[in-house]
C-alpha positions as CSV (number, residue, x, y, z in Angstrom):
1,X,52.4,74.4,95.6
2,X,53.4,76.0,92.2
3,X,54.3,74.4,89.1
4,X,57.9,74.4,87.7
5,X,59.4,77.0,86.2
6,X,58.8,77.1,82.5
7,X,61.6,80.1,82.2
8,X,64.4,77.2,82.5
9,X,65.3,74.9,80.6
10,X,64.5,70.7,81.7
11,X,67.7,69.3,80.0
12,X,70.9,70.4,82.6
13,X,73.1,73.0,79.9
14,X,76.5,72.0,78.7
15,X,78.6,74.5,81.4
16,X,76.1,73.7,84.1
17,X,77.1,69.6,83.5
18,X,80.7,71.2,83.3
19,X,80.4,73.3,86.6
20,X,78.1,70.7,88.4
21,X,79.9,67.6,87.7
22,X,83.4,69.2,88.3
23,X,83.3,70.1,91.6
24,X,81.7,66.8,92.5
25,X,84.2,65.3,91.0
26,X,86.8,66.7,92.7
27,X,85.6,65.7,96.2
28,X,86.0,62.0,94.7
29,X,89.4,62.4,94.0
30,X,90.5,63.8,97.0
31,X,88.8,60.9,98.6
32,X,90.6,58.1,96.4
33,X,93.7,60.1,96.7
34,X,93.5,60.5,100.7
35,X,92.7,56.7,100.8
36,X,95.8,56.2,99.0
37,X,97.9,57.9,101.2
38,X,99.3,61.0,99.2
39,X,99.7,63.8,101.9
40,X,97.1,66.9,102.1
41,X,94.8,65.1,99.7
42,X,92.4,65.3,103.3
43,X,93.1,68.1,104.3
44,X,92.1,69.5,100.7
45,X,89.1,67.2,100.1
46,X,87.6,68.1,103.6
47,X,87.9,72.5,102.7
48,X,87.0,71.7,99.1
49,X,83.8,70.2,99.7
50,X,82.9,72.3,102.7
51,X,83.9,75.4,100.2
52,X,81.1,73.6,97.3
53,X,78.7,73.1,100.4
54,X,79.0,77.0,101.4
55,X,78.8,77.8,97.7
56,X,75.2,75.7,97.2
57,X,74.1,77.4,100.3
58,X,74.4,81.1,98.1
59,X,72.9,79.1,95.2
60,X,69.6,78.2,96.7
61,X,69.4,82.0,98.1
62,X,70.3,83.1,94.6
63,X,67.6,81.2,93.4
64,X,65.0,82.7,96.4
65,X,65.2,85.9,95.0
66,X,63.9,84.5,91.7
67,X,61.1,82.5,93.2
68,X,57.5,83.6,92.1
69,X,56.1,85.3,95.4
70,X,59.6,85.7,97.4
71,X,61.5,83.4,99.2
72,X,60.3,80.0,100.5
73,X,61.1,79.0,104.3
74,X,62.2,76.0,103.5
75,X,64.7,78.1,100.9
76,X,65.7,80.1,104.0
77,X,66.2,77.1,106.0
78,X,68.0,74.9,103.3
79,X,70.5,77.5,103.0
80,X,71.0,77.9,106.6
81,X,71.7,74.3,106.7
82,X,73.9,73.9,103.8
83,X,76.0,77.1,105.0
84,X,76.4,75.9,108.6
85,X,77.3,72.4,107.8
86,X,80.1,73.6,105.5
87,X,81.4,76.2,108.4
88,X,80.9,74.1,111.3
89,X,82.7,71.2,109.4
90,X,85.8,73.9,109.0
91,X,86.4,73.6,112.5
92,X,85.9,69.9,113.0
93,X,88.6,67.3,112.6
94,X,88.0,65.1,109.6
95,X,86.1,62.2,110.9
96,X,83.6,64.6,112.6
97,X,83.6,67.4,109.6
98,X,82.7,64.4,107.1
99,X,79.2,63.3,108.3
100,X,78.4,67.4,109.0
101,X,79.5,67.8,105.3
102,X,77.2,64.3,104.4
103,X,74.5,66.2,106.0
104,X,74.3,69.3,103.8
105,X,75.4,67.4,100.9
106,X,72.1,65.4,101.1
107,X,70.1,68.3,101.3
108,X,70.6,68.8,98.1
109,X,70.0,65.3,96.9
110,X,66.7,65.6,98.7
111,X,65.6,69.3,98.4
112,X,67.1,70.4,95.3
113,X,64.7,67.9,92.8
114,X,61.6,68.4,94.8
115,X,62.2,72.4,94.1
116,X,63.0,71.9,90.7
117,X,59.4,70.8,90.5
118,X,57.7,73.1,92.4
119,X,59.6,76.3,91.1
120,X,61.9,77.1,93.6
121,X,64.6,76.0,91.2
122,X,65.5,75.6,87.3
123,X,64.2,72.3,86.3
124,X,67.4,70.7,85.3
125,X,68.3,70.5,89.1
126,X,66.2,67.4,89.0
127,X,67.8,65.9,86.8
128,X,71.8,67.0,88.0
129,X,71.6,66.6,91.4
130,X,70.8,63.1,92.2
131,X,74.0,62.0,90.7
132,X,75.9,65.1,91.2
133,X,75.4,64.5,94.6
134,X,76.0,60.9,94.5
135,X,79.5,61.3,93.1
136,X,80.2,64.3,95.3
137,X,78.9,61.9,98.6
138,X,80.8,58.7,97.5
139,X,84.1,61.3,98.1
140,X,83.2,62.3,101.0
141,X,82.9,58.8,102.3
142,X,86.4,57.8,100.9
143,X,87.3,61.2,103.0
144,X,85.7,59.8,105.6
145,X,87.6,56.3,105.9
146,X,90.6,58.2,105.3
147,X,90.4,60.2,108.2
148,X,89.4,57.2,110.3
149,X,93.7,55.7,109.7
150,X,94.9,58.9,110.3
């Protein structure tokens, strides 16, 4: 097990709160508003977060090729997981896509801190991701009950 990174910073930057928070964000709207009844709010809550989820699945190979000694398996396999949760859930119907889509979003609640600390990612991610992914889980179970009335 390595140490964190010391060539990143431990307080999350002022864009990466911006670009973090944002997207999360989004997915919670969609949710509120898809609970509420406007029309295509599902529809573009459920390709929005599967979207994020494909996009986190790059981030953490990004991040392998930075990693002191070459990729980790578990980076390889964290990415694999992330990328087919957010495809397979494009093919779903909501109420299925949602738990896929909870699936990959956890693995970043879980995964992302615990490689923060051992180098695999900047150590901000510790910090950022626990609520990130709260806020961005909390919309995908609004989603969810949404696509249960449809």
């Amino acid at each position: 097990m390595t140490q964190a990174r010391t060539d990143t910073p431990d307080k999350t930057p002022l864009l990466e709160l911006l670009l973090g928070y944002g997207p999360a964000l989004v997915i919670l709207a969609a949710g509120a508003l898809a609970l509420a009844g406007l029309p295509y709010a599902l529809t573009f809550g459920s390709l929005w977060a599967a979207a994020i989820l494909i996009f986190l699945a790059g981030v953490v190979r990004g991040l392998s090729f930075f990693t002191e000694g070459g990729p980790r398996l578990s980076q390889v396999a964290v990415m694999m997981v992330r990328f087919s949760c957010g495809l397979v859930s494009l093919v779903l119907p909501p109420v299925l896509a949602m738990p896929v889509l909870a699936a990959g979003y956890l693995s970043s609640l879980v995964y992302d801190p615990f490689a923060a600390r051992n180098g695999a990612a900047p150590r901000y991610f510790a910090r950022l991701r626990p609520p990130q992914m709260a806020i961005a889980l909390g919309g995908l179970v609004l989603l969810w009950l949404a696509s249960t009335r449809v």
